[in-house]
C-alpha positions in Angstrom: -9.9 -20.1 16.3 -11.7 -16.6 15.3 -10.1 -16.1 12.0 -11.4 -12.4 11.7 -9.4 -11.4 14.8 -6.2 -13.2 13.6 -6.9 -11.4 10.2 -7.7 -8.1 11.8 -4.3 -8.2 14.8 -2.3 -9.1 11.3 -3.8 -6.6 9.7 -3.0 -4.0 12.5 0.7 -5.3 13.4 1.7 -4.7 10.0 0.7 -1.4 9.0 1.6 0.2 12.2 5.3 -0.6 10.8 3.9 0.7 7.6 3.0 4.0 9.0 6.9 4.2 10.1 8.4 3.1 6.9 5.7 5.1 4.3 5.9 8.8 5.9 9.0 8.5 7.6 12.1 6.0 6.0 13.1 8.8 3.3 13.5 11.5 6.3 15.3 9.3 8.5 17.8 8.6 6.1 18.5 12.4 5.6 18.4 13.4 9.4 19.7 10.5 11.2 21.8 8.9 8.4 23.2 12.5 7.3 22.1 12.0 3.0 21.5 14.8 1.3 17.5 14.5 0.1 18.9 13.6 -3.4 20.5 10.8 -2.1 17.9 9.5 -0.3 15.2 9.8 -2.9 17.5 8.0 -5.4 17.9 5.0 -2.6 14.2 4.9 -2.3 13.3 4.8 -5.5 16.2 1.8 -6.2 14.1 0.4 -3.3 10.5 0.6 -5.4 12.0 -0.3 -8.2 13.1 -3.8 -5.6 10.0 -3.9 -4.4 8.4 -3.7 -7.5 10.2 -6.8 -8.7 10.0 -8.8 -5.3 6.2 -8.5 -4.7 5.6 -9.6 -8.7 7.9 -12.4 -8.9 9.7 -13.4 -6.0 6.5 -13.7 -3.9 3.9 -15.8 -6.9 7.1 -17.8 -6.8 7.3 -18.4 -3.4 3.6 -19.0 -2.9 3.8 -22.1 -5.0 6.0 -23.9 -2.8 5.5 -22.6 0.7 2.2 -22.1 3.0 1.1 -18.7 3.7 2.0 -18.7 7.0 6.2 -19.5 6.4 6.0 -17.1 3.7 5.3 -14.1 6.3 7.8 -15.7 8.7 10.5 -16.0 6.1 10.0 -12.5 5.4 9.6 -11.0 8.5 12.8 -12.5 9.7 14.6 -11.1 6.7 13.1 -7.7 7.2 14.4 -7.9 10.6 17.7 -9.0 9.6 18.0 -6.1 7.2 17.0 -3.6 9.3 19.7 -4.4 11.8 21.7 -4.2 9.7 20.7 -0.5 9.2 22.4 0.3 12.6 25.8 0.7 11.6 25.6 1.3 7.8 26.7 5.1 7.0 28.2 5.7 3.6 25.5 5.9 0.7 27.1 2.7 -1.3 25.8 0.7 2.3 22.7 2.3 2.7 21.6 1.7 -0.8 22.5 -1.9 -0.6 21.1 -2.1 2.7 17.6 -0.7 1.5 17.6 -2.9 -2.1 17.5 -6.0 0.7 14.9 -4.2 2.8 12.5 -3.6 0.2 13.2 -7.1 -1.4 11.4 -8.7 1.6 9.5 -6.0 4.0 6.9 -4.6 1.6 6.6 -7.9 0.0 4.5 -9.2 3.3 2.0 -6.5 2.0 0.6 -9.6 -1.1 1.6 -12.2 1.7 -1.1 -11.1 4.3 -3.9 -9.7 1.4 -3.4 -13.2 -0.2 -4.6 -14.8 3.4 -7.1 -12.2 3.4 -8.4 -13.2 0.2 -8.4 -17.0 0.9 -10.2 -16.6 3.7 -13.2 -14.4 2.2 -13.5 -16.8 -0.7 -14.1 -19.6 1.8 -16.5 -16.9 3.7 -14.2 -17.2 6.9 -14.2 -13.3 7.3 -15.3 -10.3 5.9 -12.2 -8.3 4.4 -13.0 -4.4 5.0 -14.0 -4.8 9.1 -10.6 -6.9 9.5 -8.7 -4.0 7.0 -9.9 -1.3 8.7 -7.6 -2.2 11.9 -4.8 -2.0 9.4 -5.5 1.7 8.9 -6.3 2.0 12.4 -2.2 0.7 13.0 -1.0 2.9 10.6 -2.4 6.1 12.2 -1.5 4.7 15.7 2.0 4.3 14.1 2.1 7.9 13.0 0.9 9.3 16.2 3.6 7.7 18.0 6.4 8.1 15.8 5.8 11.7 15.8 5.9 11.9 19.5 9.0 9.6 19.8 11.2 11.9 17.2 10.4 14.8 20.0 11.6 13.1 22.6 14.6 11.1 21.3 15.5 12.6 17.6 15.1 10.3 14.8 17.0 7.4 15.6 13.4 6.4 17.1 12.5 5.4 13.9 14.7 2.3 13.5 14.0 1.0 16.5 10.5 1.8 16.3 10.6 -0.6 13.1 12.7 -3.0 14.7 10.3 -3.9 17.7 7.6 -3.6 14.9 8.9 -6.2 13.4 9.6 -8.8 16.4 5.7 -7.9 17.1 5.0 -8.7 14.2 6.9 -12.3 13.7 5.5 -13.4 17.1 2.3 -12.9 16.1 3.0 -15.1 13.2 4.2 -18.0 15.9 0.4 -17.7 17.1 -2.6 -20.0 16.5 -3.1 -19.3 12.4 -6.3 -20.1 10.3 -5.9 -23.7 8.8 -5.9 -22.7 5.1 -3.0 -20.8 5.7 -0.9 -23.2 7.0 -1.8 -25.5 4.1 1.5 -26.2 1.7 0.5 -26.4 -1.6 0.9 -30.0 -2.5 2.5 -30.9 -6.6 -1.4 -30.9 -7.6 -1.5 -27.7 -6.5 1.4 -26.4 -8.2 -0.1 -27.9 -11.4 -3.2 -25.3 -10.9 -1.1 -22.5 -9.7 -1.4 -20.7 -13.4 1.5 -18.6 -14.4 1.8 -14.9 -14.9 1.4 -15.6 -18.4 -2.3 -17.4 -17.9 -3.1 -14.4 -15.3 -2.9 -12.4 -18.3 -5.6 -14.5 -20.2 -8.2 -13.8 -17.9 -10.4 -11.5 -19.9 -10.7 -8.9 -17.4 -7.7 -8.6 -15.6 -5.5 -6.3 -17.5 -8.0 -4.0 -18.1 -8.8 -3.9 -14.3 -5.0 -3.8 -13.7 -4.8 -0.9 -16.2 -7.3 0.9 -14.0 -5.6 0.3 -10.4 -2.4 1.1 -11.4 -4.0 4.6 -12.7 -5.9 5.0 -9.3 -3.1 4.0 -7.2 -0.6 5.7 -9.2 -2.5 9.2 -8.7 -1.8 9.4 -5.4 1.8 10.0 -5.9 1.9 13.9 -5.7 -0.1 13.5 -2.3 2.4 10.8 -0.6 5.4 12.4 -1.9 4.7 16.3 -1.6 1.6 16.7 0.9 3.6 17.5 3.6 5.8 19.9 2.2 2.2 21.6 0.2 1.0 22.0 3.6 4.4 23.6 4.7 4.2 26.1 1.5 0.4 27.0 3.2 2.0 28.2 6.6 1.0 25.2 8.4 2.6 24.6 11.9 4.8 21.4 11.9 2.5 20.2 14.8 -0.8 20.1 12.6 0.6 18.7 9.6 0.7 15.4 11.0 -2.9 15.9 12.0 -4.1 17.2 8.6 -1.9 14.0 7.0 -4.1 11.4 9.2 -7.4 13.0 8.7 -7.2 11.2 5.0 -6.8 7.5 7.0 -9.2 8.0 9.4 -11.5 8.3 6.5 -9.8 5.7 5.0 -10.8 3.7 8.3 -14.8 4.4 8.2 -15.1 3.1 5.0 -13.5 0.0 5.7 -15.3 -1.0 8.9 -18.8 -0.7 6.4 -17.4 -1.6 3.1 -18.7 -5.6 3.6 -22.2 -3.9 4.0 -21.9 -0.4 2.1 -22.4 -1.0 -1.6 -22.2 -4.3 -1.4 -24.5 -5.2 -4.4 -22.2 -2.6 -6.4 -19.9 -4.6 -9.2 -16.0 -3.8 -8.9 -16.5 -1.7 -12.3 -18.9 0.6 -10.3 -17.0 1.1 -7.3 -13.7 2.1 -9.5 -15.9 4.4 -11.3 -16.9 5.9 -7.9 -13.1 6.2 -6.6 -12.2 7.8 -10.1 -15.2 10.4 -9.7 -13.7 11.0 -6.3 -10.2 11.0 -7.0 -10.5 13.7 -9.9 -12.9 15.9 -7.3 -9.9 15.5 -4.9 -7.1 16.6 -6.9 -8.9 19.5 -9.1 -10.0 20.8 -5.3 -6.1 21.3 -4.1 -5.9 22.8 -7.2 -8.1 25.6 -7.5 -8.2 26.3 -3.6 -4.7 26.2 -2.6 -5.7 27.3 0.9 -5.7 24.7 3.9 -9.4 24.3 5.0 -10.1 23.0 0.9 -7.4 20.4 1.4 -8.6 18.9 4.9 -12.2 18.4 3.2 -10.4 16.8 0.3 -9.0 14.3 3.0 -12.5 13.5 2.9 -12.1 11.8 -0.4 -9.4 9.2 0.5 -11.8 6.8 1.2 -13.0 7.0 -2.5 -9.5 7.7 -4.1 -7.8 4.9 -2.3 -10.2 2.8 -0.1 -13.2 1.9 -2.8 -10.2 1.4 -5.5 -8.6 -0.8 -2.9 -11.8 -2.7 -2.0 -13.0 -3.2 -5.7 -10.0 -4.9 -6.4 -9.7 -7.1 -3.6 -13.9 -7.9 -4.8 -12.4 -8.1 -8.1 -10.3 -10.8 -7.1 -12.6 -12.8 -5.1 -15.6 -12.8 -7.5 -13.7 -13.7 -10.9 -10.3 -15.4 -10.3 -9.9 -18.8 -9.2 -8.2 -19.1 -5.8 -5.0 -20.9 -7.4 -4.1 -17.0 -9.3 -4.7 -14.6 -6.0 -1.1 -14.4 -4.7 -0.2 -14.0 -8.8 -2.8 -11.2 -9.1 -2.0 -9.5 -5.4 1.8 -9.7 -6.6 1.1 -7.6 -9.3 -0.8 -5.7 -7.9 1.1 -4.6 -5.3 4.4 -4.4 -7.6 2.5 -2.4 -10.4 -0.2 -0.5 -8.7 1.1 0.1 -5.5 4.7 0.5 -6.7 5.8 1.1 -10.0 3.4 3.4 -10.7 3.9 6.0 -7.4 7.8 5.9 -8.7 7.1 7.0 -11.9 4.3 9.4 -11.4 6.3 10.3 -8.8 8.9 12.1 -11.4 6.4 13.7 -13.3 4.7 15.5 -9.9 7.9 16.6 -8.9 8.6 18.5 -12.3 5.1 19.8 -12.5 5.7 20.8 -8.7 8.7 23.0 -9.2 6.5 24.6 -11.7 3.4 25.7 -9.2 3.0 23.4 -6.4 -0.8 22.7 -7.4 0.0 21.4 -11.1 1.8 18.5 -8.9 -1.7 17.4 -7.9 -3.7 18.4 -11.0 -1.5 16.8 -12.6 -2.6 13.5 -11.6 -6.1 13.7 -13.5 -3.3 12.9 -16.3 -4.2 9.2 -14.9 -8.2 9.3 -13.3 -9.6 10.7 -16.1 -8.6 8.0 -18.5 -9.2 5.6 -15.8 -13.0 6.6 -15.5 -12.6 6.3 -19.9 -11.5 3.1 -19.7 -14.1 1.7 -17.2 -16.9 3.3 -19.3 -15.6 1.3 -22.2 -15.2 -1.8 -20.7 -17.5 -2.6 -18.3 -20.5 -3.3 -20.8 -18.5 -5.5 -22.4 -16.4 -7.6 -20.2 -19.2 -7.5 -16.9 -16.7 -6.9 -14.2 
């Protein structure tokens, strides 16, 4: 079978329901589940704080017993079960519950299909940022339509938008898979699948960690207040959306040439590159709050978050053993792509009700020492 098509349909399936759970899940619950935005900020950050702990631990666990590909059907089926289970749930003691369960199992197919991914670029199956790139390509799709559906039937489109997501999504998995990912890992295998504790041994990997959770964490002020920024500029509802995607489709180009573009680069020079870019991005919103400066700094979303993203998923290829991806993509996606967002998420929002640029400049708080760290470290340690 063509395993970069499977990779790059997976790819696309499940980040269109991204790009209805990441911009839209915290407003749903306010307009179509009647919570207050307090209330629904506190049951989404219970649910990072459960989807923190699910992507680290449950999913390394699960990978040492199951095959790649009943790891995304467990999961998907669960997801789909929870979100069901959304449809009658109205008081705030259901919906919290409700959303704990949800983000136990939906994000964690995030480290589920990367892990594939990696697999099959360390066996030179594929090549990672052409098959990613329809992954962005989903999620702005998603956004698009999601918008369009909320006009036309209020925001109970949103469920069922993620529910059909979702059954898309788990008969895709029923499909002809790539043979490594239907593999089971055999007792042997289980012997070799190093724990957390020898991840951590690995010379390089908490430093790189260190640096991705700084990168990834800096884009918390822009996912949790770009849309409301935009709003304090005067910007009509209709654009926003627009102005939001310009970021991803930037996102996109870099993916489709980052297999070629830079390829000779080590991981260490490509982070450098996306903290250079990242610190340009946010000291730009800052010192031209006006909304022509912040659609060119979508520009630099494909440093900020695509090269970080990319030199990690090199990172892993290049210097850990195949037997320690889904434990490094579990953290990853727990720490980096989790934890991090919900904390820096707390200190935007006070810097925010303070001036809503400080939100933004605040994040140099983490690029600045990122691009430090990597100056350190790189001479030393050759990642």
């Amino acid at each position: 079978m063509n395993n970069q098509r499977w990779l790059s349909q997976s790819f696309f399936v499940f980040f269109f329901t991204w790009g209805i759970f990441l911009p839209y899940w915290t407003g749903w619950l306010v307009q179509a589940k009647n919570l207050t935005v307090a209330d629904a900020s506190m049951i989404m950050a219970f649910g990072l704080v459960a989807r923190a702990v699910a992507t680290m631990f449950v999913f390394p666990f699960m990978s040492k017993y199951m095959s790649n590909k009943k790891i995304i059907i467990t999961f998907t089926m669960l997801a789909l079960c929870a979100a069901v289970f959304y449809i009658p749930a109205t008081s705030r003691v259901s919906l919290l519950l409700i959303t704990i369960l949800f983000s136990l199992v939906y994000p964690t197919l995030m480290p589920a299909i990367e892990s594939g991914a990696s697999s099959l670029v360390q066996q030179g199956k594929v090549h990672y940022g052409k098959s990613r790139s329809y992954g962005s390509i989903g999620f702005v799709i998603a956004v698009l339509i999601i918008s369009m559906l909320t006009g036309f039937w209020g925001e109970q489109a949103i469920l069922w938008s993620m529910i059909i997501g979702l059954i898309f999504l788990l008969i895709k998995q029923f499909m002809p898979t790539p043979g490594p990912l239907l593999t089971k890992p055999s007792i042997e295998d289980r012997r070799q699948k190093l724990s957390m504790k020898e991840l951590w041994k690995v010379k390089t990997f908490p430093v790189v960690l260190i640096v991705v959770f700084l990168l990834q964490g800096a884009h918390a002020a822009y996912y949790n207040y770009g849309y409301i920024y935009l709003q304090e500029l005067d910007v009509n509802a209709f654009y926003i959306g627009m102005i939001i995607n310009i970021a991803v489709i930037f996102e996109i180009l870099y993916f489709m040439k980052a297999d070629n573009f830079l390829s000779k680069w080590r991981p260490s020079s490509l982070f450098l590159l996306a903290g250079a870019g990242s610190t340009l991005r946010w000291v730009l919103i800052f010192l031209f709050p006006n909304v022509g400066i912040f659609i060119i700094s979508q520009a630099l979303h494909a440093l900020s978050f695509g090269m970080a993203h990319i030199a990690f998923i090199r990172y892993l290829t290049i210097s850990l053993p195949k037997e320690q991806i889904p434990n490094a993509q579990g953290i990853y996606s727990g720490l980096a792509l989790s934890l991090s967002t919900a904390i820096l998420t707390f200190v935007g929002g006070y810097l925010y009700e303070i001036q809503p640029g400080l939100a933004f400049l605040g994040m140099i708080v983490c690029t600045v020492p990122a691009i430090i760290l990597i100056l350190i470290s790189r001479k030393n340690l050759r990642y």
